[in-house]
C-alpha positions as CSV (number, residue, x, y, z in Angstrom):
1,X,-86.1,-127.9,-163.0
2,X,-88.3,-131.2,-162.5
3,X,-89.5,-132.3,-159.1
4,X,-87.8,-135.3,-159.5
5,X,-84.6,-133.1,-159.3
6,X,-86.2,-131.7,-156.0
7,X,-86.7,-134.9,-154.7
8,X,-83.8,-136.4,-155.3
9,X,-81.6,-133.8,-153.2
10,X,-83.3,-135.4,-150.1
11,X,-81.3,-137.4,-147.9
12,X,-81.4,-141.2,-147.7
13,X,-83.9,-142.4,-144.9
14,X,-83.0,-142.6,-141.6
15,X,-83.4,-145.3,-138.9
16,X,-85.9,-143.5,-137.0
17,X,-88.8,-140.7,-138.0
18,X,-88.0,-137.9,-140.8
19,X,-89.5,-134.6,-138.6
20,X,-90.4,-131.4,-141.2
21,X,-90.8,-128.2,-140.0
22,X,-94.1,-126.9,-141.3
23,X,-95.5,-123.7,-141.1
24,X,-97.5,-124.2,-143.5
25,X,-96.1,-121.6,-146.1
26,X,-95.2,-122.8,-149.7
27,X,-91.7,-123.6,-149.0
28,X,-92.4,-126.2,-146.0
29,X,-95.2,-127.1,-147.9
30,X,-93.1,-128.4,-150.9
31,X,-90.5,-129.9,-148.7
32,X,-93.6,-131.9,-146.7
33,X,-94.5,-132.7,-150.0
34,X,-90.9,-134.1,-151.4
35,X,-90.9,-136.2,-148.2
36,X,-94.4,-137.7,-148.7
37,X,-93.2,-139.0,-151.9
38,X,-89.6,-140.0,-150.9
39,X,-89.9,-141.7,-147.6
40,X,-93.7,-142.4,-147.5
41,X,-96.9,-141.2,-144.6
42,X,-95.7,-143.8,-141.8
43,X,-92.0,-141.9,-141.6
44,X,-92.5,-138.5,-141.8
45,X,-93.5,-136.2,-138.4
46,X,-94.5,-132.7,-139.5
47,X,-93.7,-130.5,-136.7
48,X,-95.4,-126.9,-136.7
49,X,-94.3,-124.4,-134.3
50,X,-97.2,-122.1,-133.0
51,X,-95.7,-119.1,-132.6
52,X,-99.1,-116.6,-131.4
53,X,-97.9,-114.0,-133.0
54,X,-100.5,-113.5,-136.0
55,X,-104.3,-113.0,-135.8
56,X,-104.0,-115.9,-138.2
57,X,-101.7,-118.3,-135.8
58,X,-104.5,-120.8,-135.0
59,X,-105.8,-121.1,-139.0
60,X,-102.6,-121.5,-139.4
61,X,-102.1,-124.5,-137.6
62,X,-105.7,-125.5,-138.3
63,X,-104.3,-125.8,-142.0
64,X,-100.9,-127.4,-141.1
65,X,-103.1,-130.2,-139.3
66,X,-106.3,-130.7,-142.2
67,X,-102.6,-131.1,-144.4
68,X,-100.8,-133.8,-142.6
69,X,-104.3,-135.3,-142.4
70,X,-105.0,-135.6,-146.0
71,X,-101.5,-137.0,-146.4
72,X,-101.8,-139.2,-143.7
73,X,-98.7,-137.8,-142.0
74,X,-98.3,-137.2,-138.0
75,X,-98.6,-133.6,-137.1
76,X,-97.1,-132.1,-134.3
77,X,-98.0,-129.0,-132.8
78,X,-96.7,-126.9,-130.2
79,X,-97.2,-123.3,-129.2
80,X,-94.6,-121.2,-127.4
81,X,-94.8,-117.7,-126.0
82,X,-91.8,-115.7,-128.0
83,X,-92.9,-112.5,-127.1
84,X,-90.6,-111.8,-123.7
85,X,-87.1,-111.9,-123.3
86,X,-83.7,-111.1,-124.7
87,X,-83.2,-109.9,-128.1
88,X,-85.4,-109.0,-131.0
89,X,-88.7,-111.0,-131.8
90,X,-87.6,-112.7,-135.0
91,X,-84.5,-114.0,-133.3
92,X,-86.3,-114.9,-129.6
93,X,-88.9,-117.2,-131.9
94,X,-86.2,-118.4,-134.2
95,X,-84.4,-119.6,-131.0
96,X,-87.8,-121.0,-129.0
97,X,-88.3,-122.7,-132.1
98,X,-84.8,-124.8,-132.7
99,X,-85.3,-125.5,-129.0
100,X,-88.5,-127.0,-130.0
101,X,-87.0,-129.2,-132.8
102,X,-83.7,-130.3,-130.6
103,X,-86.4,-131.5,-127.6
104,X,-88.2,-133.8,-130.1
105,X,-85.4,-135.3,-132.1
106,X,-84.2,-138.7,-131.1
107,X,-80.5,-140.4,-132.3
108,X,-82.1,-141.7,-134.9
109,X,-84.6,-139.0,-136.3
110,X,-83.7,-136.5,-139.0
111,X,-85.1,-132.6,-139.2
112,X,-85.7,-131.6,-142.7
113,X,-85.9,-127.6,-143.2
114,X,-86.9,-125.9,-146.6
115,X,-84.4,-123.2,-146.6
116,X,-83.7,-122.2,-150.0
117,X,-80.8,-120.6,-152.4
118,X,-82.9,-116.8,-152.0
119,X,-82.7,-117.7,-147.9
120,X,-79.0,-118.6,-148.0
121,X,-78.5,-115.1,-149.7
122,X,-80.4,-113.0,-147.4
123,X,-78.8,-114.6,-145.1
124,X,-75.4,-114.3,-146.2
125,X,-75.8,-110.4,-146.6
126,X,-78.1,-109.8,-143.1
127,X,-75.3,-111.2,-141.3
128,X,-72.4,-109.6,-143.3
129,X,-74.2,-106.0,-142.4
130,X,-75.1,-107.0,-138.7
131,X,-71.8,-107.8,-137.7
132,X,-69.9,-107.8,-140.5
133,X,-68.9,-111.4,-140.9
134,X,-70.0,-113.1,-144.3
135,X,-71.5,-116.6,-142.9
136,X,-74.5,-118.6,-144.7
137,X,-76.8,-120.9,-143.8
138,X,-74.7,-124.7,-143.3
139,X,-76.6,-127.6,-144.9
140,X,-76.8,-129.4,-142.5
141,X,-75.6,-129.4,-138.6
142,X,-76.0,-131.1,-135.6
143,X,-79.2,-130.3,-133.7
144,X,-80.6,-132.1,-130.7
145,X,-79.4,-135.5,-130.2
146,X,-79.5,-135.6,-134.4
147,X,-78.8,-133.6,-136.9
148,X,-81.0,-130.7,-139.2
149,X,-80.3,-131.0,-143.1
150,X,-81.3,-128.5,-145.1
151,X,-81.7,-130.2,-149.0
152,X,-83.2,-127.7,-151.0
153,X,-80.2,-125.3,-150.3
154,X,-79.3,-124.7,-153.6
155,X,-82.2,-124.5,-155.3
156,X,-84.1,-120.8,-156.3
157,X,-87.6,-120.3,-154.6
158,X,-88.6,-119.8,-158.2
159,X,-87.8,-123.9,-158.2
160,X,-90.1,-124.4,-155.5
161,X,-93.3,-122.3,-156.4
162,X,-93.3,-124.1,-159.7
163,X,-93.0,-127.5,-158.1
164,X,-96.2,-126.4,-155.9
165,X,-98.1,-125.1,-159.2
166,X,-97.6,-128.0,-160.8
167,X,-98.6,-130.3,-157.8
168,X,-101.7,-127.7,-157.1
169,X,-100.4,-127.5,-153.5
170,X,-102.6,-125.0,-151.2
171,X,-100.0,-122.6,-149.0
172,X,-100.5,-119.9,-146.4
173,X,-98.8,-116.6,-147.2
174,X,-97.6,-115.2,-143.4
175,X,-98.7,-111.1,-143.5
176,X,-95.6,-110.5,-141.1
177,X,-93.7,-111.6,-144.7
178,X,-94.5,-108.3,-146.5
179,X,-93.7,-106.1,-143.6
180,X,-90.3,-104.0,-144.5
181,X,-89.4,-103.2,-140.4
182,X,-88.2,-106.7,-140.2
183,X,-84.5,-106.9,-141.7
184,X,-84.9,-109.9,-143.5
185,X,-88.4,-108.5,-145.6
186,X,-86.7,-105.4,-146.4
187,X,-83.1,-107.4,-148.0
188,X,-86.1,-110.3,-150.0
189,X,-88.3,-107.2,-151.1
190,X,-85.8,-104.3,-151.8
191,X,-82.4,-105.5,-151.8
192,X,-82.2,-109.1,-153.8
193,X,-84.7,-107.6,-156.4
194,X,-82.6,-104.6,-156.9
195,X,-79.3,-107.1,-157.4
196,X,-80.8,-109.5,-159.4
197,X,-81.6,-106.2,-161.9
198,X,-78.2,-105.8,-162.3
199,X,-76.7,-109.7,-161.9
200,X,-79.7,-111.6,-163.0
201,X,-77.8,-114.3,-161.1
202,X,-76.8,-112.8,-157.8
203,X,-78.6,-115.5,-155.7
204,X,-76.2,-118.2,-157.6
205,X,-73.0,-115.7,-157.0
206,X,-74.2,-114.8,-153.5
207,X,-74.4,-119.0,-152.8
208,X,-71.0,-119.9,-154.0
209,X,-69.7,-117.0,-151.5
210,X,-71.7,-118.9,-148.8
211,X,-69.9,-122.2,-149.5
212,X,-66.7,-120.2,-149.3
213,X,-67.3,-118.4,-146.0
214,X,-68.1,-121.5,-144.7
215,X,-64.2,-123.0,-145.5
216,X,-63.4,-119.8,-143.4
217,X,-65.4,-120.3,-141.1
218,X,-64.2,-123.5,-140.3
219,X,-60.4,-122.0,-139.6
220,X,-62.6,-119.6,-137.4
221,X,-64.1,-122.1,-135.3
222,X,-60.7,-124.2,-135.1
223,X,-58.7,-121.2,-134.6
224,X,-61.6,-119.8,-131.4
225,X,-60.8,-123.6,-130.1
226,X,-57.2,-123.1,-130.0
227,X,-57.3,-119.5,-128.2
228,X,-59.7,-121.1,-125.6
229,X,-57.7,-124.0,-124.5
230,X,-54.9,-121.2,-123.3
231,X,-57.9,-119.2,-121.2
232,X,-58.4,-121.3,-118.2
233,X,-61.9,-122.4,-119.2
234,X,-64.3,-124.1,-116.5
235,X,-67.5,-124.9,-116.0
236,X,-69.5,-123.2,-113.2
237,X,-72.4,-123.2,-111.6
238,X,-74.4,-122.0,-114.3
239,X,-72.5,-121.2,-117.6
240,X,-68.7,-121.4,-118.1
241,X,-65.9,-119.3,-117.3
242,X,-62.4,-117.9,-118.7
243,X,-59.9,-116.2,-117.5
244,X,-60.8,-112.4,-118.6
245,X,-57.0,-110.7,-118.3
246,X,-55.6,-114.0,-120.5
247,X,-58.2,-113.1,-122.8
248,X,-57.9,-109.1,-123.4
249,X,-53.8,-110.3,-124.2
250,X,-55.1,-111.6,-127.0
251,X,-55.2,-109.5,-130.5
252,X,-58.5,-108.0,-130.5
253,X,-59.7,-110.1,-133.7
254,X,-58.6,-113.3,-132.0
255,X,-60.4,-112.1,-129.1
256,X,-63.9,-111.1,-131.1
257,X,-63.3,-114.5,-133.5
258,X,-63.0,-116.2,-129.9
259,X,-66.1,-114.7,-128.4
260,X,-68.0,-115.1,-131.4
261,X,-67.5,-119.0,-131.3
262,X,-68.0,-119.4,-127.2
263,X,-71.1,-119.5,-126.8
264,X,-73.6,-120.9,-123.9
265,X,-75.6,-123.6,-126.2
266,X,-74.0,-125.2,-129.7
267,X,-75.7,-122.8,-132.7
268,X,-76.8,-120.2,-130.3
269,X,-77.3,-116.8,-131.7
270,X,-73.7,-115.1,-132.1
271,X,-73.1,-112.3,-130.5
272,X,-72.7,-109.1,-133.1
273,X,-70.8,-105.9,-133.4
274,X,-72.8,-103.8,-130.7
275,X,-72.7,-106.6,-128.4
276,X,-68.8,-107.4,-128.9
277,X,-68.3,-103.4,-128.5
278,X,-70.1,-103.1,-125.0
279,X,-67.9,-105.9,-123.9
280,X,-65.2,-103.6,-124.3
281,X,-66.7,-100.6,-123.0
282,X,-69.3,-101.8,-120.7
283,X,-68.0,-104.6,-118.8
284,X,-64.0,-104.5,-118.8
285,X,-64.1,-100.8,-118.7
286,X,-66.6,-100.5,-115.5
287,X,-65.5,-100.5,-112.2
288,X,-63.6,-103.2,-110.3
289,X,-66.8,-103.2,-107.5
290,X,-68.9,-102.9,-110.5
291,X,-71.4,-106.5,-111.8
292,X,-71.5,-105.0,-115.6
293,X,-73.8,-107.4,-117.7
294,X,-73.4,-107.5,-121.8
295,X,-76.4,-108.9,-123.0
296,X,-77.6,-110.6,-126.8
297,X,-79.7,-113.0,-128.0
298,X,-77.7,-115.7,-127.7
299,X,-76.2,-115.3,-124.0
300,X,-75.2,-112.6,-121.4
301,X,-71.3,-111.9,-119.9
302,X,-70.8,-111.5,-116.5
303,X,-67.4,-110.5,-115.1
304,X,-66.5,-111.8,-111.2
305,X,-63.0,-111.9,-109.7
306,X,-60.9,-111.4,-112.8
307,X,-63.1,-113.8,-115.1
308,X,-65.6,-113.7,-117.5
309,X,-68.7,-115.8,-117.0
310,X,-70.6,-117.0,-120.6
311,X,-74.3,-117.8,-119.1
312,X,-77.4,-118.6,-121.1
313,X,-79.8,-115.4,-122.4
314,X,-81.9,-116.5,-119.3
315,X,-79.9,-116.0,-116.3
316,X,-78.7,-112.6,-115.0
317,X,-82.4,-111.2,-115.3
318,X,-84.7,-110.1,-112.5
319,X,-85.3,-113.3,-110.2
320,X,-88.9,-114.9,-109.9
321,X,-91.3,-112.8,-107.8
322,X,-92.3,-115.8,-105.4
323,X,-89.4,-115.9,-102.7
324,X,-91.2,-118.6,-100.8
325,X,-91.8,-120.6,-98.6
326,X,-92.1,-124.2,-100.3
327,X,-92.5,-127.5,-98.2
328,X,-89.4,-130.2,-98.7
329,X,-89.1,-133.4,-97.8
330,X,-85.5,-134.8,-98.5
331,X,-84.6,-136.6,-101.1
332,X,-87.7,-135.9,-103.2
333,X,-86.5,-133.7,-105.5
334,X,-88.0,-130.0,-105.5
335,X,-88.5,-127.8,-108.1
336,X,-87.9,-123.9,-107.9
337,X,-89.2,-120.9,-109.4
338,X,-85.8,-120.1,-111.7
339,X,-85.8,-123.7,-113.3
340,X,-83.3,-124.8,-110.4
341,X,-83.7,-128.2,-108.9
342,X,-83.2,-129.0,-105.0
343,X,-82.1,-132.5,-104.4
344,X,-80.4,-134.6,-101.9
345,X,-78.7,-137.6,-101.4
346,X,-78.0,-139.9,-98.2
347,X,-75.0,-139.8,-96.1
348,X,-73.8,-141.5,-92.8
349,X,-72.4,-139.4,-89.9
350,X,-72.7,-135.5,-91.2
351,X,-75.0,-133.4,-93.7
352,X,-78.3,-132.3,-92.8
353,X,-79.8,-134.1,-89.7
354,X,-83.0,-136.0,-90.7
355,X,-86.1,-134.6,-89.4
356,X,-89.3,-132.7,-89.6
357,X,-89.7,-131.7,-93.3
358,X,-87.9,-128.2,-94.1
359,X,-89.3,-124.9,-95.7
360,X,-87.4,-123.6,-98.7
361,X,-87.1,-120.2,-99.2
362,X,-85.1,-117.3,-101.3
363,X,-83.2,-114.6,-99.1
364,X,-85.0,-111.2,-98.7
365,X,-82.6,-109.5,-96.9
366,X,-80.8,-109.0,-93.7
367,X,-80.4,-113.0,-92.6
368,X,-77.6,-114.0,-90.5
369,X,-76.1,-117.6,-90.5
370,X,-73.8,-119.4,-88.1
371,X,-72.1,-122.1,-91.0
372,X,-71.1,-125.3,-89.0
373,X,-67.2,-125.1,-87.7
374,X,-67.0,-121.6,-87.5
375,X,-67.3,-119.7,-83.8
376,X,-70.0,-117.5,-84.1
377,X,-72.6,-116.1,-87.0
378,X,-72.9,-113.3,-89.5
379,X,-74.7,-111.8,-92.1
380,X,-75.6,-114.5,-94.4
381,X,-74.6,-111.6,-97.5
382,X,-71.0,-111.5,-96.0
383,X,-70.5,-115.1,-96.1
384,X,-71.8,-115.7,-99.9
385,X,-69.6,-113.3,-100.6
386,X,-66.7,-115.6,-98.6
387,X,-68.0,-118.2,-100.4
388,X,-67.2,-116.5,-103.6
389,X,-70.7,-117.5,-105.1
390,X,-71.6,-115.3,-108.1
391,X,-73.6,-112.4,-107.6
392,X,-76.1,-113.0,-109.8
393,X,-77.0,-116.4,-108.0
394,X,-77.2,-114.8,-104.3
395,X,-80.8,-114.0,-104.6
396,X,-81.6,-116.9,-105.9
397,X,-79.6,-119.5,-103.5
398,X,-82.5,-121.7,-101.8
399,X,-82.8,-121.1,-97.5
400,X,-83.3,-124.4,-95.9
401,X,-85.0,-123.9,-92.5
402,X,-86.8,-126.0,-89.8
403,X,-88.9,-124.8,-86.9
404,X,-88.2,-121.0,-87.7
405,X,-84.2,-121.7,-87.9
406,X,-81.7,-122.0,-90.9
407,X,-80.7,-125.3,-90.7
408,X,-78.6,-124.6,-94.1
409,X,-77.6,-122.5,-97.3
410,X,-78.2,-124.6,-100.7
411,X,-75.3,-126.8,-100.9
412,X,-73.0,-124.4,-99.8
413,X,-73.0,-125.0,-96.0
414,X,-74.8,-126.4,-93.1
415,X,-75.4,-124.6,-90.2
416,X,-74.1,-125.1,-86.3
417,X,-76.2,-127.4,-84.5
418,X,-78.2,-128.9,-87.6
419,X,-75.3,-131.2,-89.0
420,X,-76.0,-135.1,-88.1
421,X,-74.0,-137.0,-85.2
422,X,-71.7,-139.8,-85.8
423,X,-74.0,-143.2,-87.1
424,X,-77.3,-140.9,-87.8
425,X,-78.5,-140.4,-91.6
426,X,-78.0,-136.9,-93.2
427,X,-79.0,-135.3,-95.9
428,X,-76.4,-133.8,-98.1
429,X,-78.3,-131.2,-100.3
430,X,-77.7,-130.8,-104.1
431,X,-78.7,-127.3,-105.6
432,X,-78.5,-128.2,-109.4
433,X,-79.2,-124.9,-111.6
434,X,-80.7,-124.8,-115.2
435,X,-77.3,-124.9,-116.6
436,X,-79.2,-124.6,-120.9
């Protein structure tokens, strides 16, 4: 197989930048390589994710950089903590990263990744034996506001190491590679060497069952969109919503095909086996009173007043440890601890009465609040709980007060004796969560 072969699988040009994701290893390196030569220096945007996960993360990117230079190719670096959150390591950096590539590409960029005919088969069987659906790697997708292609998807690594042999390309080798813990290692080193022993061409056999899965897969996703439209599905606060008895009438592999497909971000990490079995167990089976949470990679569940809430991997975890106070002056827009934003916007005759600038606070327990039109106060917890906001937002609903009193509640309400007269400016606040 001739480079010229490799090079000609890349896509035609695009209006704007080609971005590359480089790590640095020999794969990325060949694909950087393809693209130097097919779209020239002034095009290309190598993008290396710093991960800080090695000893070796910074010679790493050191490398990546002295690279692109040589070449005369843009490098971009950014680093990103992986190490806390939901999920496995591999998947919280394989997520972190992708959110890295979507934030830079533009409508007219393209993302080139060097995922190979050996990737698309360890792929195809870590998935099939994590939750038992055979899916592969697409080759190409929409990422960002663009799209990821994937070029050298059918083409052995063996292709690629000889390309960067014969071009006397200079790789890294990634230690965490040869580890056998990490699922992935163990199916490249153990598994597909074992296969290929007895069907010298089980990467080829185990692609072509990747390019059928993905037909399936197709009636999967259109199927999943069907189901939905009968479920009541809305948009909340943060996340969506469906309507959880319409959705346990279904037959239990529509329902899993459905839940597998709904998910909080397009391409987020599906939920598996494990997690679709808690749902099951854990959230419809707890207690009416109960706030069960189902948790994966990719998302959380939630389950309020008979539906279930689809909310991004973030939310649903222990809010931020500073409660408060911050200082607000209306409409300038204030940023909270959680990611939430606290606006406003200007109204005649009611809202917020303008004044002296506000203090912004979490709750911490035991407030009361007298909401505007209503005879006389209570606890501020009973009236969330009127208000039918979502638990797991209650501790994290911003306090508006002025001169030591609650003036108002987020956007939900204002309170008795802070809404403005007839002819004076208000404020109308606008609590806008991180809805990712």
């Amino acid at each position: 197989m001739t480079g010229a072969e490799l090079a000609a699988a890349l896509p035609a040009p695009p209006a704007g930048r080609v971005l590359v994701g480089y790590s640095g290893g020999l794969d990325s390196h060949v694909l950087l390589h393809l693209a130097w030569r097919r779209y020239g220096a002034a095009r290309i945007t190598a993008v290396h994710v710093h991960h800080g996960l090695s000893p070796n993360a910074d010679h790493w990117a050191h490398h990546c950089a002295a690279v692109c230079t040589a070449l005369g190719i843009a490098c971009h670096i950014e680093r990103i903590d992986a190490a806390a959150g939901v999920g496995g390591l591999e998947a919280r950096a394989r997520t972190a990263r992708y959110a890295v590539f979507a934030r830079l590409l533009t409508a007219d960029d393209l993302l080139l990744l060097a995922h190979h005919a050996d990737d698309q088969a360890e792929t195809l069987l870590y998935r099939l034996l994590r939750s038992g659906v055979a899916s592969g790697m697409p080759a190409t997708r929409p990422l960002g506001q663009s799209r990821l292609v994937r070029p050298l998807l059918r083409f052995p690594r063996t292709a690629l190491r000889a390309y960067a042999t014969s071009e006397r390309l200079r790789w890294i080798e990634d230690e965490s590679n040869a580890a056998l813990h990490a699922d992935r290692n163990y199916l490249r080193h153990r598994v597909l060497p074992a296969l290929r022993e007895r069907w010298p061409d089980a990467v080829a056999r185990l692609g072509r069952a990747a390019a059928r899965s993905a037909t399936a897969a197709d009636l999967q996703r259109e199927l999943a969109a069907i189901d939905l439209a009968e479920l009541d599905e809305r948009a909340e606060r943060v996340g969506r919503s469906l309507d959880l008895r319409r959705l346990l009438g279904l037959p239990a592999h529509r329902r899993d095909n459905l839940l597998r497909h709904w998910l909080p971000v397009p391409h987020a990490v599906e939920p598996g086996a494990a997690a679709l079995a808690s749902l099951a167990r854990d959230l419809v089976g707890a207690a009416a009173d109960a706030e069960p949470l189902v948790a994966w990679t990719g998302g959380q569940w939630r389950r309020f007043r008979g539906r279930l809430y689809l909310l991004p991997a973030e939310w649903g975890m222990e809010p931020a440890a500073d409660r408060g106070p911050w200082r607000w002056s209306p409409p300038a827009p204030l940023s909270l601890p959680d990611g939430a934003v606290l606006g406003a916007r200007a109204v005649t005759g009611y809202g917020l009465c303008a004044g002296a600038p506000l203090l912004v606070r979490y709750r911490s327990g035991g407030e009361r609040a007298h909401p505007a039109g209503r005879p006389a106060s209570n606890r501020l917890k009973n009236i969330l709980q009127e208000r039918r906001l979502e638990p797991w937002l209650r501790d994290r609903v911003p306090l508006l007060e002025r001169d030591g009193r609650l003036v108002a509640v987020g956007d939900l309400f204002i309170c008795a004796g802070a809404v403005a007269g007839r002819g004076e400016t208000g404020w109308l606040p606008i609590w806008q969560c991180p809805n990712r």
